[in-house]
C-alpha positions in Angstrom: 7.6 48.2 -6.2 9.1 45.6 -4.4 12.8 44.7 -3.5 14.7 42.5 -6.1 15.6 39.6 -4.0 19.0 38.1 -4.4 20.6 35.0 -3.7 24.4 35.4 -3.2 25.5 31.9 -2.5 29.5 31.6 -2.0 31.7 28.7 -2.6 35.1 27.9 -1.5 37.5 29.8 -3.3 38.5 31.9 -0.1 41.6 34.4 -1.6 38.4 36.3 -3.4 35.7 36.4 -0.7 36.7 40.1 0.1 36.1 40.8 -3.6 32.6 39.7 -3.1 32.0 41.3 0.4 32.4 44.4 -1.2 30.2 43.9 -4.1 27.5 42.5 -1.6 27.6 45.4 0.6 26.8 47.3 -2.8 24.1 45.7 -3.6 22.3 46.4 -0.5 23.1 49.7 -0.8 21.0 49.8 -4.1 18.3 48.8 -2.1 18.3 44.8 -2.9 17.4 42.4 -0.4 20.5 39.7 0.0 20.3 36.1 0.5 23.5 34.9 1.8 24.6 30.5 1.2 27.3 29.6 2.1 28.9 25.8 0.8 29.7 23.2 3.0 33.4 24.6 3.1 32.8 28.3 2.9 30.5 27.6 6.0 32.8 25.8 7.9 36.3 26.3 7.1 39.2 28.2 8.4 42.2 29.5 6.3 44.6 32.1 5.8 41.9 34.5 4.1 39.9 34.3 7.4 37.4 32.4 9.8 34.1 31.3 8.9 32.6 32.7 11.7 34.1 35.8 10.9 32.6 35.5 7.0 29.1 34.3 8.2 28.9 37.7 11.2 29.7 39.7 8.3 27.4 38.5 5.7 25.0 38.7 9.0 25.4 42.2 9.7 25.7 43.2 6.0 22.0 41.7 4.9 20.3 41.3 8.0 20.4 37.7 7.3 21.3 34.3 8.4 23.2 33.1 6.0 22.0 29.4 4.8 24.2 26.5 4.6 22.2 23.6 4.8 20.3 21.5 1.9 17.4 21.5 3.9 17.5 25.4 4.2 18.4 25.9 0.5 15.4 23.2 -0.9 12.3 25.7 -0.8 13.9 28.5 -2.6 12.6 27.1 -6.0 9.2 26.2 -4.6 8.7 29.2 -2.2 10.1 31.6 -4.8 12.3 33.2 -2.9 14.7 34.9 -5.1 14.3 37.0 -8.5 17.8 36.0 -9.1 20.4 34.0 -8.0 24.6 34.8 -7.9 27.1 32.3 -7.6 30.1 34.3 -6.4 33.1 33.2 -6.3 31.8 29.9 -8.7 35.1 27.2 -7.8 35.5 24.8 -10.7 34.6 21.9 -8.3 30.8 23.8 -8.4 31.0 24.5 -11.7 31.3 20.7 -12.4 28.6 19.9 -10.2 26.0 22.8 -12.1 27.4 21.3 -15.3 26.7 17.5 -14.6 23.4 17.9 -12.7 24.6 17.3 -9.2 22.6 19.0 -6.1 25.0 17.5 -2.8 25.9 21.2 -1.3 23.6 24.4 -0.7 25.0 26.2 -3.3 24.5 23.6 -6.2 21.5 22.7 -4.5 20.4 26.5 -4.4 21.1 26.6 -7.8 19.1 23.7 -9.2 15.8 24.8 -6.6 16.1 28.0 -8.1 16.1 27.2 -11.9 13.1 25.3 -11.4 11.4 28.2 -11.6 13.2 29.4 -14.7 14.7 32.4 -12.8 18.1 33.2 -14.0 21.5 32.4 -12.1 24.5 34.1 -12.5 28.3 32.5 -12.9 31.0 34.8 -11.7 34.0 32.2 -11.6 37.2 31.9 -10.0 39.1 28.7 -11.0 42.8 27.8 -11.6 41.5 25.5 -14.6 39.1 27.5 -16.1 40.8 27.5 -19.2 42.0 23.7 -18.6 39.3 21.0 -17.3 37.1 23.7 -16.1 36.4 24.8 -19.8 34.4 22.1 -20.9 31.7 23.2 -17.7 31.8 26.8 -18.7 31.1 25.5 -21.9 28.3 23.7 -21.5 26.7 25.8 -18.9 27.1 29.0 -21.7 24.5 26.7 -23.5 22.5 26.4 -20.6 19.1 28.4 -20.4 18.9 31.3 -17.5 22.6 30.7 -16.5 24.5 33.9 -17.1 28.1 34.5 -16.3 30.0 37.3 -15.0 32.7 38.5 -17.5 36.1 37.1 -16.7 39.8 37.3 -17.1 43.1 35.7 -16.6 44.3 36.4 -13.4 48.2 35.6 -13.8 48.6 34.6 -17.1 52.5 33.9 -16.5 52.2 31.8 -13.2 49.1 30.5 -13.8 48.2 30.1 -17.1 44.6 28.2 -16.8 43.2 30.7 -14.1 40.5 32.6 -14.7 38.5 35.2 -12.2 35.2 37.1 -12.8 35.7 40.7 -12.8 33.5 41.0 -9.4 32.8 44.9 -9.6 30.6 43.7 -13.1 28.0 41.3 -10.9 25.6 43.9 -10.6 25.7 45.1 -14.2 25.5 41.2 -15.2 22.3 40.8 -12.6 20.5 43.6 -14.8 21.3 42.0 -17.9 20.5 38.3 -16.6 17.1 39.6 -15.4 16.3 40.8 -19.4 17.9 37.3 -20.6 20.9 38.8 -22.2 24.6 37.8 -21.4 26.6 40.6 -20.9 29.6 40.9 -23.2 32.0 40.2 -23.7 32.6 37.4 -21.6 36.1 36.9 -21.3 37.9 40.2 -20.8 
């Protein structure tokens, strides 16, 4: 039997990346092959929560892989059918508007939208400040949306910050199996 392929395509919420490190490094160790993408920021960008070099040699020595961060890398995933599934992790509310309104400008929206061309399921696992603010009306509409699956999630500071919301990493694999037999894990907001 072969490998399930997976896409894990990060976006620029950088105070979680180590979150989703750890649950990447898991999934290879069940024997999954890894895709890494990287967005135009998460490819590029330094900040207190680390270099990007330093992300990319770790996604590097973690899957073998070179991680993609181009549109003209991320285009023939759809066509070439290169991934069973794809995991958008963290998901920033910037991308979740751009998944939500149809927009492909960065690898990982661009990922995403190659990807469901071939009616292959992606899953959410978000980590916004608004999520329960402008952000809501995305989640929303991508709920509705066919093969788009989310991680289940939960306030993260509820006193400070009362609109933030972050997926419960550790569940991304359990949501993968579920996405894969077209059921949304419950319940979704923890």
């Amino acid at each position: 039997m072969a490998r399930l392929s997976v896409g894990v395509a990060l976006s620029g919420s950088f105070c979680t990346f180590e979150r989703v490190m750890k649950q990447i490094r898991e999934l290879v160790e069940q024997g999954m092959e890894v895709t890494p993408i990287l967005s135009f920021n998460a490819s590029g960008m330094d900040t207190r929560f680390g270099k990007a070099e330093d992300w990319k040699a770790r996604l590097r020595e973690m899957t073998g892989k070179e991680p993609l961060t181009t549109l003209a890398e991320v285009e023939p995933i759809g066509p070439k059918g290169m991934l069973d599934v794809l995991v958008v992790a963290p998901c920033t509310g910037t991308t979740l508007a751009r998944l939500a309104n149809g927009l492909s400008d960065t690898p990982v929206s661009l990922a995403v939208k190659s990807h469901l061309r071939r009616s292959r399921p992606v899953v959410l696992a978000v980590s916004t400040n608004d999520a329960l603010g402008a952000s809501m009306r995305n989640i929303a509409l991508l709920k509705n949306t066919k093969h788009i699956y989310f991680v289940p999630m939960s306030q993260d500071d509820p006193v400070n910050k009362p609109n933030s919301m972050v997926a419960d990493f550790s569940k991304i694999g359990e949501t993968i199996t579920s996405a894969l037999s077209g059921v949304q894990i419950q319940p979704l907001f923890l």
